[in-house]
C-alpha positions as CSV (number, residue, x, y, z in Angstrom):
1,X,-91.0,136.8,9.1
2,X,-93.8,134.0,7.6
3,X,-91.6,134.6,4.3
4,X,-88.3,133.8,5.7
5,X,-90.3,130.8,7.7
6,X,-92.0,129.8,4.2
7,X,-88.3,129.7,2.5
8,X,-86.7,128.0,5.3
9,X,-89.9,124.9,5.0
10,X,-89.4,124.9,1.5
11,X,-85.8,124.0,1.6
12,X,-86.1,122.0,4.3
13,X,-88.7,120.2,1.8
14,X,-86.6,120.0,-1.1
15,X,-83.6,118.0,1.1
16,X,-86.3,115.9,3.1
17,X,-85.9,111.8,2.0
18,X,-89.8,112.1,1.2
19,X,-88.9,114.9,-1.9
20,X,-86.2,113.1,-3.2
21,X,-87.7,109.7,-3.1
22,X,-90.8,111.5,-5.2
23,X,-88.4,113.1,-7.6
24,X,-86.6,109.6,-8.1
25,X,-89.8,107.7,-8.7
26,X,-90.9,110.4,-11.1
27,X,-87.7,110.1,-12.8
28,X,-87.6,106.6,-13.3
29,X,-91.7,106.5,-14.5
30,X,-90.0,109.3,-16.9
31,X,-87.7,106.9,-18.3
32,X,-90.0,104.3,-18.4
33,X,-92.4,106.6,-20.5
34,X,-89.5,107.4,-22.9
35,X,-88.0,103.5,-23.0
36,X,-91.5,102.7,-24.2
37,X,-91.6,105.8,-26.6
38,X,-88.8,104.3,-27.7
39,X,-89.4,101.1,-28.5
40,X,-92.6,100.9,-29.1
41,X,-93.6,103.8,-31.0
42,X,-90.6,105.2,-32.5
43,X,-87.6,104.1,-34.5
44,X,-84.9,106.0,-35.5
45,X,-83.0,105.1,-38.8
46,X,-79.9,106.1,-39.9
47,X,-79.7,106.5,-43.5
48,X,-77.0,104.9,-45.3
49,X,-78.1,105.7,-49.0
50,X,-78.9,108.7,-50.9
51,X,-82.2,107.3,-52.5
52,X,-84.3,110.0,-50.8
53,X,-82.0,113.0,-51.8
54,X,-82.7,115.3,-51.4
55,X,-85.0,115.1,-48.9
56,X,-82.6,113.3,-46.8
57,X,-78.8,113.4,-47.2
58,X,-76.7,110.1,-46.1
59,X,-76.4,109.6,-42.5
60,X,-79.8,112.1,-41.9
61,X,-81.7,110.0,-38.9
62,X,-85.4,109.7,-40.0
63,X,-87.6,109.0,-36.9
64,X,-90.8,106.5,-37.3
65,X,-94.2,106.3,-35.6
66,X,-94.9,102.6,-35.7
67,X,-98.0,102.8,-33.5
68,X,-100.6,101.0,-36.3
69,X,-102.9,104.0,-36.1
70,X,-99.7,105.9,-37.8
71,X,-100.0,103.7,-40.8
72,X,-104.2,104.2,-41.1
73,X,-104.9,106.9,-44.2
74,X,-101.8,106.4,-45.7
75,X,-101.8,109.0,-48.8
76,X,-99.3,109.6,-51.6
77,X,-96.7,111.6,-50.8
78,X,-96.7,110.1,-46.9
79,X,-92.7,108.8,-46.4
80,X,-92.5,105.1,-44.8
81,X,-90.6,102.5,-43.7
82,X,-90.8,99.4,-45.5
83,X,-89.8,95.9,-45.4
84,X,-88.5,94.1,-48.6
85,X,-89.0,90.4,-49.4
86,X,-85.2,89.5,-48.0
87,X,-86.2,91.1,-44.5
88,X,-84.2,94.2,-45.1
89,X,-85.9,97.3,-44.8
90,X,-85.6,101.0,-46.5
91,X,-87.5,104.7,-46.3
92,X,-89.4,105.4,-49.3
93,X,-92.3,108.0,-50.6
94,X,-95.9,106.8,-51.6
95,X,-96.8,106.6,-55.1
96,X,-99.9,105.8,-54.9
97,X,-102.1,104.0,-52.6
98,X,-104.4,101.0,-52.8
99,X,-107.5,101.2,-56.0
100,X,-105.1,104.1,-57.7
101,X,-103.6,103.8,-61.0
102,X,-100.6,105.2,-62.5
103,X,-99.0,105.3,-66.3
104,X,-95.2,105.1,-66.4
105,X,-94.3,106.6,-70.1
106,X,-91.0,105.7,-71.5
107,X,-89.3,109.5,-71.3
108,X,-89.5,109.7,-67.7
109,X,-93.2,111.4,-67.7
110,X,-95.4,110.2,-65.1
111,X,-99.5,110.7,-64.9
112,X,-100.8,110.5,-61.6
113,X,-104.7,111.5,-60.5
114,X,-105.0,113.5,-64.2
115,X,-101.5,115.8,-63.0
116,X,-98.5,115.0,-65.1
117,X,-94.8,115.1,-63.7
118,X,-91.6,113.9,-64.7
119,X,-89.4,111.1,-62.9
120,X,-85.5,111.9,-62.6
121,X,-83.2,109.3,-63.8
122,X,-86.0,106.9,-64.7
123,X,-84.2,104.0,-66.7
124,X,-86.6,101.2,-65.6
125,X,-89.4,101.1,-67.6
126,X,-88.4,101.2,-70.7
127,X,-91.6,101.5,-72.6
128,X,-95.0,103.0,-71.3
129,X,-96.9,100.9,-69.2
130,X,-100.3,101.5,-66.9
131,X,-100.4,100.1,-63.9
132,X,-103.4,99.8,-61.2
133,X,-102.2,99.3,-57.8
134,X,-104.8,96.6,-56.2
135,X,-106.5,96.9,-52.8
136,X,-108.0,94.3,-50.3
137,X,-111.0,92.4,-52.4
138,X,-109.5,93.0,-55.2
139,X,-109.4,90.1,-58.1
140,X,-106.9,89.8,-60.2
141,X,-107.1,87.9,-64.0
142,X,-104.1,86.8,-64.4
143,X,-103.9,86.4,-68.4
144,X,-105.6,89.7,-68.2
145,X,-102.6,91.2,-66.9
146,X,-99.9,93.9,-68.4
147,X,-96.6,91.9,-68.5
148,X,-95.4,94.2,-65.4
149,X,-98.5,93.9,-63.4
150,X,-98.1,90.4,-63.9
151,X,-95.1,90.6,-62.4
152,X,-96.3,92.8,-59.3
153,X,-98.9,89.6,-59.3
154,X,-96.3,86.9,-58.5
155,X,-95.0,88.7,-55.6
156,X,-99.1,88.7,-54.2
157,X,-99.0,84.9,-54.8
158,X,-95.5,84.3,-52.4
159,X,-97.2,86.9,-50.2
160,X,-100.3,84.7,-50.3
161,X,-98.2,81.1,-49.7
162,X,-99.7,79.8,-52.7
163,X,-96.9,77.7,-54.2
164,X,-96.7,77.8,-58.1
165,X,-94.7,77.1,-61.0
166,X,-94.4,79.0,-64.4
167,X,-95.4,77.4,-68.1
168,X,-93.8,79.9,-70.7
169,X,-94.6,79.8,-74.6
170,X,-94.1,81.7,-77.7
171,X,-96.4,83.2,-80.1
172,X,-96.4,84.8,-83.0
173,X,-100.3,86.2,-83.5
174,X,-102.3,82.7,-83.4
175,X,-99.3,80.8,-84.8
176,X,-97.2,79.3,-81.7
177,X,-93.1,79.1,-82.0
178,X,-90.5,76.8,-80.5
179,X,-89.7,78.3,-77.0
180,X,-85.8,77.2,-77.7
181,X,-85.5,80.5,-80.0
182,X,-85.2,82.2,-76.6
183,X,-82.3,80.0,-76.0
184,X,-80.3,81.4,-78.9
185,X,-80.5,85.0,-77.7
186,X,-79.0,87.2,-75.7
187,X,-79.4,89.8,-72.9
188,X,-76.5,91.8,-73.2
189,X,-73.4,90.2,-73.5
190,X,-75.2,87.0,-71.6
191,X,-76.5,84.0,-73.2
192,X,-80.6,83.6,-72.6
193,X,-81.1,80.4,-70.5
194,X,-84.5,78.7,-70.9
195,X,-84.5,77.8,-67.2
196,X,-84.3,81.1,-66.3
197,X,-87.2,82.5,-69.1
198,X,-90.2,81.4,-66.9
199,X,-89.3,83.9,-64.2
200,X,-87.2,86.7,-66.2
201,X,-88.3,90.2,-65.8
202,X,-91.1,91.7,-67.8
203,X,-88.2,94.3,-69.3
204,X,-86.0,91.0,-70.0
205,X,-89.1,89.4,-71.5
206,X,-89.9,92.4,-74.0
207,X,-86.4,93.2,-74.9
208,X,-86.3,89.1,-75.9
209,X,-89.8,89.6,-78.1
210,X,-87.9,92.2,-79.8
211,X,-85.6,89.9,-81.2
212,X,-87.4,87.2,-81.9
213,X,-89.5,89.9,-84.0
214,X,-86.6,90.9,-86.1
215,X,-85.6,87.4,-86.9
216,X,-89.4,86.1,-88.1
217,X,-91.1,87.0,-91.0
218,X,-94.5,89.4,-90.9
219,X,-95.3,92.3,-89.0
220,X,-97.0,90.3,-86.2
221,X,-95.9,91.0,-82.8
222,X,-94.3,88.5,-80.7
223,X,-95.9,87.8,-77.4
224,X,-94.1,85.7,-74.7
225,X,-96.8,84.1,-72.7
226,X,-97.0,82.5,-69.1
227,X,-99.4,80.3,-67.9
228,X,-99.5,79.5,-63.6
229,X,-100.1,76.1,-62.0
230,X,-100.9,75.2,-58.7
231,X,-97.9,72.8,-57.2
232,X,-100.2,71.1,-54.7
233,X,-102.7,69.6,-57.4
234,X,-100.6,71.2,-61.1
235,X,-104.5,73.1,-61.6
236,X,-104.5,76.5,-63.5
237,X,-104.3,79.3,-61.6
238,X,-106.5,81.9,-63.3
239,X,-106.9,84.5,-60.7
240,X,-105.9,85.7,-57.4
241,X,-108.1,87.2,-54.9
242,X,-106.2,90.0,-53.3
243,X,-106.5,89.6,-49.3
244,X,-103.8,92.7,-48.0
245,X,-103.7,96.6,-49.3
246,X,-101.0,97.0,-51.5
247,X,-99.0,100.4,-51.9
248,X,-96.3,101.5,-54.8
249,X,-93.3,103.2,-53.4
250,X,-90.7,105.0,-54.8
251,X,-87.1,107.3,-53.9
252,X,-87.0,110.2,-54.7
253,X,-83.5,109.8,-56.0
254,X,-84.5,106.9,-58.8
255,X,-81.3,105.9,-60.1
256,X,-80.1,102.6,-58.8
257,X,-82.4,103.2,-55.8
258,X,-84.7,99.8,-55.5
259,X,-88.0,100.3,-55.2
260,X,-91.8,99.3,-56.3
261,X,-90.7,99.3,-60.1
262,X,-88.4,96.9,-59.5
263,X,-89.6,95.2,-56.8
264,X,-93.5,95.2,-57.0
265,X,-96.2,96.1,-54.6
266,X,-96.0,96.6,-50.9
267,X,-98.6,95.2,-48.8
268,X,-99.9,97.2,-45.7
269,X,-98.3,94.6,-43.5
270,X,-94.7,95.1,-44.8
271,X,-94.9,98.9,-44.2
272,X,-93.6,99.1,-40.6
273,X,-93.7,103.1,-39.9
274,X,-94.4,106.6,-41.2
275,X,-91.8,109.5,-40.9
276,X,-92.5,112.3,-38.4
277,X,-88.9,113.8,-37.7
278,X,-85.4,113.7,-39.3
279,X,-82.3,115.1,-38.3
280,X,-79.3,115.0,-39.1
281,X,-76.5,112.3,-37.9
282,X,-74.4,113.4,-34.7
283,X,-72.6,110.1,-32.9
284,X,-71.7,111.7,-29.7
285,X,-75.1,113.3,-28.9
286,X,-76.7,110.5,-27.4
287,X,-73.8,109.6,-25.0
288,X,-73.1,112.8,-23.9
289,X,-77.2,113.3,-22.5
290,X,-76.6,109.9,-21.2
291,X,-74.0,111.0,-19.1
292,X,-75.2,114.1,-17.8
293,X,-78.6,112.3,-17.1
294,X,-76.9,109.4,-15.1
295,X,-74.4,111.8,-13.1
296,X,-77.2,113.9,-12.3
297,X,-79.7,110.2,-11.1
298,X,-76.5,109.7,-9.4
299,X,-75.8,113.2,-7.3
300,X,-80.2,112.6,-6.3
301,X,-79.3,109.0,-5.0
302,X,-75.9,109.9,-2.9
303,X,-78.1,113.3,-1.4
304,X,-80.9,110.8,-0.6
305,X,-78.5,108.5,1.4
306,X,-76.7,111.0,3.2
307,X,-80.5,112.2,4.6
């Protein structure tokens, strides 16, 4: 008898206005909890690229934590979310973090921590170059600089709102040439244009000393050289004091996927999330929970009326 009683207070319970205006407020802080989630500590992306096959396949989602202590003891090999220069954004893998170096070679090999690997598809750098990633504190010597870090450095400069403009020469060992050779060569099947040779590429600018090194007599290398100016006062910049982390990222799929070899060092604050889930791309999913979660807020409120 005290069960059947027990039963009977329980349902009684479970239809009382008091239940169902606890089960609605919990439901709602429930949302609330998840909206925040959401928005504040996760993103999902929906990949429209194949950069990081195969890892992730077109249309995978590839969730984000973007709560900051997510992005403290990033390590190579750690997948994030980054922000490019033009404010678009892409999902790429850690090369190497801030104070590491790597060396690039020319066949695709890649040294990294004393362990050796090869690249796929690697068709940017085009001869072997070294190339130390910088961390906060850091200075960098400008003239001291590998044509490609030099480069990375310009990007630390905009990053740094120092404004500047570019003085190029030509040398030949101690013996300086006329800079409008440059004009009379070609990239490609493009003419060379000697407004564009302050800012060229450090693979444009090689492939140019090249040439001019076939067409000169001796066995002296051709160096381009560039020299940066202040535009507030036109003073020599000779160094830059690094002031953000700075992180090389790469795909995993490297052909015609952009990324730190092409577009320099990331800074810790354009790196806006590290992965933590992926799955793959279904459109109707999220509707169809949606639906079953309002019918069912829906059913609570229309029981809680009629009580």
């Amino acid at each position: 008898m005290a069960s059947l009683k027990h039963i009977v207070r329980k349902k009684l319970l479970r239809n009382s206005k008091a239940f169902i205006f606890f089960l609605v407020v919990v439901l709602v802080l429930f949302f609330a909890a998840a909206l925040g989630l959401r928005f504040y500590a996760l993103e999902p992306l929906k990949l429209n690229d194949s950069a990081m096959y195969p890892k992730f396949k077109d249309d995978d989602v590839v969730w984000v934590c973007k709560l900051p202590r997510c992005l403290d003891n990033l390590k190579a090999g750690d997948i994030v979310w980054a922000r490019m220069k033009n404010k678009e954004t892409l999902v790429r893998k850690i090369l190497a973090v801030p104070g590491e170096k790597v060396k690039f070679y020319n066949n695709g090999k890649l040294k990294f921590k004393d362990k050796t690997t090869y690249l796929r598809d690697e068709e940017v750098f085009i001869e072997t170059r070294k190339i130390h990633v910088p961390k906060k504190g850091d200075t960098l010597y400008l003239s001291k600089l590998k044509d490609v870090e030099q480069d990375y450095a310009l990007n630390i400069l905009q990053d740094q709102e120092i404004p500047f403009y570019v003085k190029t020469s030509l040398w030949q060992g101690d013996r300086q040439l006329p800079l409008d050779m440059l004009g009379a060569l070609k990239l490609g099947n493009r003419q060379v244009s000697l407004k564009e040779v302050d800012l060229l590429p450090w693979q444009d600018r090689y492939l140019l000393e090249l040439q001019v090194f076939q067409r000169e007599i001796g066995n002296t290398p051709i160096k381009i050289k560039r020299e940066f100016y202040n535009k507030a006062d036109s003073s020599l910049i000779e160094k830059i004091v690094v002031q953000d982390d700075y992180y090389y990222i790469i795909s995993e799929k490297l052909k015609h996927s952009p990324d730190s070899r092409e577009l320099g060092y990331f800074s810790k604050s354009q790196l806006l999330g590290k992965y933590v889930y992926s799955h793959r791309y279904i459109p109707k999913t999220a509707s169809i929970y949606f639906g079953k979660i309002t019918a069912f807020l829906k059913d609570v409120l229309e029981l809680s009326s009629a009580n």
